[in-house]
N, C-alpha and C positions, 0 to 999 in steps of 0.2 A: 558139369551140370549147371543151370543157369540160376541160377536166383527165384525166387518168386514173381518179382516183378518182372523178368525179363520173358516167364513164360508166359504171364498173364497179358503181357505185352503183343509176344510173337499169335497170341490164338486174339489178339483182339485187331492184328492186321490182318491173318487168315480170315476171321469173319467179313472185313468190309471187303475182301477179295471177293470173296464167295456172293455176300448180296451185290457186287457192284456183278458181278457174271453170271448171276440171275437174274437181274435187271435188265441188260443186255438181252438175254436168252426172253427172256418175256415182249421187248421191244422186238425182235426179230419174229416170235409167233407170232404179234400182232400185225406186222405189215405183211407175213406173208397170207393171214387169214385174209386181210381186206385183198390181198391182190385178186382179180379174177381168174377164173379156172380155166385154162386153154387145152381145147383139143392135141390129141396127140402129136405132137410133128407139125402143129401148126402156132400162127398167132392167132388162129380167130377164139372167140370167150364162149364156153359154153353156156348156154344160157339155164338158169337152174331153178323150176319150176317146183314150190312146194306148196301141198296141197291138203285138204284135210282128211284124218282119220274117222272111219264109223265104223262101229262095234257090228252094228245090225246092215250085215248087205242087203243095198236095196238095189232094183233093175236099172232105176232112170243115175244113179251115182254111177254103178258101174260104166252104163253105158256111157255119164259125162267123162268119166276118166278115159275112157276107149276114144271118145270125140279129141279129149284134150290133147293126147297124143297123135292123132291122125293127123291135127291141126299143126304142130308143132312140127310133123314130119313131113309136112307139103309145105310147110313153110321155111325146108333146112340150107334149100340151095339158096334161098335171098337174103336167111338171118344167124345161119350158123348153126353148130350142133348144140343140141339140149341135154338134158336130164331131169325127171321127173323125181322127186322127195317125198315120200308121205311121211306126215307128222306121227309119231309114236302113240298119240293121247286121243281119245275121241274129243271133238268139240260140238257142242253142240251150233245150232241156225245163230244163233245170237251171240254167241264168242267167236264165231268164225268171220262176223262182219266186227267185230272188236280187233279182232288179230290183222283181220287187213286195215284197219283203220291206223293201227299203231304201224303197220309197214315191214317189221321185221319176224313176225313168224312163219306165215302164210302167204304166200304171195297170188292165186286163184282161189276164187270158191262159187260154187253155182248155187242160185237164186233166183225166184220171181222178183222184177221189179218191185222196188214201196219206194217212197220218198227217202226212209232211213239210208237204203242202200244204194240210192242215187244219189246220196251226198255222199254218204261216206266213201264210197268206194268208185273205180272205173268199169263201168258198165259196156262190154262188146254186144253191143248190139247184134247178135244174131242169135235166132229161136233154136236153143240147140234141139227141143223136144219135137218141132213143126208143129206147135201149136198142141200136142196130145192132152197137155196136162190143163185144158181149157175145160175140158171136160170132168164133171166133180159128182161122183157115186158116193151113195151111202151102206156104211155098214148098220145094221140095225139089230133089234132083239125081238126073234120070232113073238114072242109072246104082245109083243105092240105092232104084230100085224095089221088087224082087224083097224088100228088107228092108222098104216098105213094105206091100207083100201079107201079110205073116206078122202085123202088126199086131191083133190079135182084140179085145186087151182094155188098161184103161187100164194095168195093168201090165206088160204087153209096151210101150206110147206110153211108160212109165217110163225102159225102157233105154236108149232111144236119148236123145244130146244133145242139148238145144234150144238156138238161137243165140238171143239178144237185143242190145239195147244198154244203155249207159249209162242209168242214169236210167228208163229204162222201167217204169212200176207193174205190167207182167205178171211181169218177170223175179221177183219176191218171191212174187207167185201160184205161181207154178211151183215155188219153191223149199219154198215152204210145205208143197204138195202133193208134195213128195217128189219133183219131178223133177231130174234134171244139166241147169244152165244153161250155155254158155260164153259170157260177155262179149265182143263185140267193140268196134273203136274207133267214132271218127264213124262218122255215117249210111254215106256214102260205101265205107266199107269193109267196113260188113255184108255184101252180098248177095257180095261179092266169096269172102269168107269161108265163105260155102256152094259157091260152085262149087269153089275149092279142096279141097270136103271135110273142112273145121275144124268142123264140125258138119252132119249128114245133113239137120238140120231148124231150119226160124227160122220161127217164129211171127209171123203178121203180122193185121191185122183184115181184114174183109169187104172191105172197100173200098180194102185197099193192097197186097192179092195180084196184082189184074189188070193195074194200073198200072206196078208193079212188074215184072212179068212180061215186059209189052211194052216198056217202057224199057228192061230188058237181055235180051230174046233175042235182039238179033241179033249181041250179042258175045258172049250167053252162052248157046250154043244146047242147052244140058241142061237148063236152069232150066225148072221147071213147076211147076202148081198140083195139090199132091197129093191126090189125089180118092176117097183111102180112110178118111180120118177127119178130123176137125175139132177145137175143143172149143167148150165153153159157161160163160164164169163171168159174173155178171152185173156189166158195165163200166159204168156211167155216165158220162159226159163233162160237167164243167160250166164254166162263167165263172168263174173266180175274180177276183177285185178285190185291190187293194192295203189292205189294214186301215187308212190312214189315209183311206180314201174309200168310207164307210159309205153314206154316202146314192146311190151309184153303182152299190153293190150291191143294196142297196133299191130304183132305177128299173129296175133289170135283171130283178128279180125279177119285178117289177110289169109289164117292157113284155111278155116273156115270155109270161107269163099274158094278157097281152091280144091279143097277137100269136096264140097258140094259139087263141084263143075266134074269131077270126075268120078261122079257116085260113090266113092266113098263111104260118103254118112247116108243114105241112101240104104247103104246096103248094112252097117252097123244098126240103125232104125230098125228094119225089117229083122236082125237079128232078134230083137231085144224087143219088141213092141207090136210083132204082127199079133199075136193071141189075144194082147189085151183090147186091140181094137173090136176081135169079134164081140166081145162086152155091150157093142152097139148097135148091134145088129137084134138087140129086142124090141120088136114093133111096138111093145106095150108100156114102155117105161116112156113115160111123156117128159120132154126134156124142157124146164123154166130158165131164160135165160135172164143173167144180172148182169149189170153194169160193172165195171172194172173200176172201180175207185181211185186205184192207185195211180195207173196210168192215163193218157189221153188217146188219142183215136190215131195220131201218129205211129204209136209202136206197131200199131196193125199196119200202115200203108207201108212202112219201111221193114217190116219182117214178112209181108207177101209173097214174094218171091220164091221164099222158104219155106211155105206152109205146108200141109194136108188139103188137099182139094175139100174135104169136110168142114175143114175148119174153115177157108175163104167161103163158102156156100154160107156157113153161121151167121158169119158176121158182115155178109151183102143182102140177108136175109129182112137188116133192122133198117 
């Protein structure tokens, strides 16, 4: 048997054994994590698309996720194969241009143009919605009807308060154009915030009046789709990318366009979007239109192509 010292010796060369072979072991995870992911049996890199989570499915997410991939698979013979990531956590509109800003959570996320998210982030210029979400209903509280019938002109729609939320690129539209916004908090507490009568009016798009509608009338049985006026500014909705993944932007752009040339999105659109269009077909809801603050009159000539005949009719209209 060895002495004291000679064991206290033999476990203090075992130790640096052990951390020098987990150090190693740790060097080795690290280069293999940065290595890129390559298809089976191939050298090409998969390309690895991660995107954000939402608690609350909405139509127009769905159908960008449905787009994001179409885009990615008309685009596989030129840029290789992909995989699509959804984040574990919901983020909300304002963390999700933070996550692409920093570069390493998220790497897409959809959004209307603002100045915020034209610096921070790479914007693929193509209307993934065809211009639908240009169009902006209101949910209102039956009992401020009677204030809704007196409604004639866009400066009568001036007095009353519009609800929005955080972060929203309409709430600055509005403001611009001279309308009273009231802020509310989370999603969750908006619609709550109109029944209470913290605002007569909240603005919402085409397609998240009806959903919205039926999710709360049956606790909130005054909430309705008010059906004396609308507005019209022209919204685009695009991809943005994380500005350290140029080339991502560039395949989006490209599958896009090829996904359009071959109906594609055409026909996901019409999945996802023909009912809410009927929304417009009420002769009585007079439609105010407002200027786009955010943008300039470019976004419109160079997303033409890809619009709604309704929508190019709008805006050749001014």
């Amino acid at each position: 048997m060895g002495t004291r010292a000679q064991v206290l010796g033999d476990n203090g060369a075992l130790s640096a054994l052990l951390l020098l072979a987990m150090k190693l072991f740790l060097q080795f995870l690290f280069v293999c994590c940065a290595l890129p992911v390559y298809a089976a049996n191939t050298q090409i890199p998969i390309t690895t698309v991660t995107i954000p989570y939402m608690e609350v499915e909405a139509s127009h997410r769905a159908y960008a996720d449905a787009v994001l991939e179409a885009a990615l698979e008309a685009s596989k013979e030129k840029y290789g194969p992909y995989q699509i990531v959804q984040q574990q956590q919901q983020s909300v509109i304002k963390r999700q241009l933070l996550e692409l800003e920093k570069g390493n959570s998220i790497s897409v996320a959809v959004s209307m143009p603002t100045q915020e998210w034209l610096e921070k982030a790479l914007p693929v210029r193509f209307p993934l919605m065809k211009g639908i979400s240009s169009y902006r209903l209101f949910l209102g509280n039956k009992i401020n009807q009677p204030l809704f019938n007196n409604i004639k002109t866009l400066s009568d729609l001036k007095e009353l308060n519009i609800g929005q939320g955080p972060g929203w690129s309409t709430g600055k539209i509005l403001e611009d154009n001279g309308f009273k916004v009231v802020y509310g908090g989370p999603y969750p507490t908006i619609i709550p915030m109109l029944e209470a009568n913290r605002f007569p009016l909240l603005m919402r798009s085409i397609f998240e009046v009806q959903p919205e509608l039926n999710a709360y009338k049956k606790t909130m049985p005054n909430l309705t789709i008010v059906d004396n006026f609308a507005i019209y500014t022209y919204l685009p909705m695009y991809f943005f990318v994380a500005k350290n993944q140029p080339q991502l932007a560039e395949r989006l752009e490209y599958g896009l366009r090829k996904a359009h040339t071959t109906g594609k999105l055409d026909k996901l659109f019409d999945t996802y979007f023909a009912d809410d269009l009927k929304l417009l077909k009420n002769k009585k809801r007079k439609i105010f239109r407002l200027a786009n603050t955010n943008i300039d009159k470019s976004y419109f000539i160079n997303d033409k192509p890809y619009l709604l005949d309704l929508i190019i009719k709008q805006e050749e209209q001014k």
